[in-house]
C-alpha positions, 0 to 999 in steps of 0.5 A, spaced: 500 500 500 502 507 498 501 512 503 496 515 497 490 513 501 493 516 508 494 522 503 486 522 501 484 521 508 488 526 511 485 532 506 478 530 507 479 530 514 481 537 513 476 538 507 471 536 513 474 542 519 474 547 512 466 545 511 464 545 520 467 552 521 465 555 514 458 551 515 458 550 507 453 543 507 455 541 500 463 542 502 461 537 508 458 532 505 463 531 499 469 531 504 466 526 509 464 522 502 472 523 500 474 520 508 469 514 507 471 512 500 480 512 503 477 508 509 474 503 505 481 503 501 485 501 508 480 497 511 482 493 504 489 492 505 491 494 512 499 496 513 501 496 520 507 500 519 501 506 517 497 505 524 500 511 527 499 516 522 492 512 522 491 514 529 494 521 529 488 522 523 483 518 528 484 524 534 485 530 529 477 527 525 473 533 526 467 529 527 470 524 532 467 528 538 460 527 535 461 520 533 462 519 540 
């Protein structure tokens, strides 16, 4: 696995903070869909040499909280 969809998630998640502090609904449902989409791809081929950097994107989700 190349880190190309580690890369997706961590823009998505920031694509995510962008569209909760700008309240841009569109913009919100697009980079949560982009977050799902490179998750789906990791859970296909996990690497546990990514589970850091997983993890640091976990705590940084800005959903996280209400998920909870």
């Amino acid at each position: 696995m190349t880190t190309e969809p580690l890369q997706r998630l961590a823009t998505a998640l920031e694509g995510e903070r962008q569209a909760l502090v700008h309240n841009d609904v569109p913009a919100l449902v697009q980079a949560t869909s982009d977050k799902l989409a490179a998750l789906r791809e990791l859970e296909m081929a996990p690497d546990l040499a990514y589970a850091e950097r997983l993890r640091e994107l976990a705590e940084n989700n800005p959903l996280g909280d209400y998920l909870r």
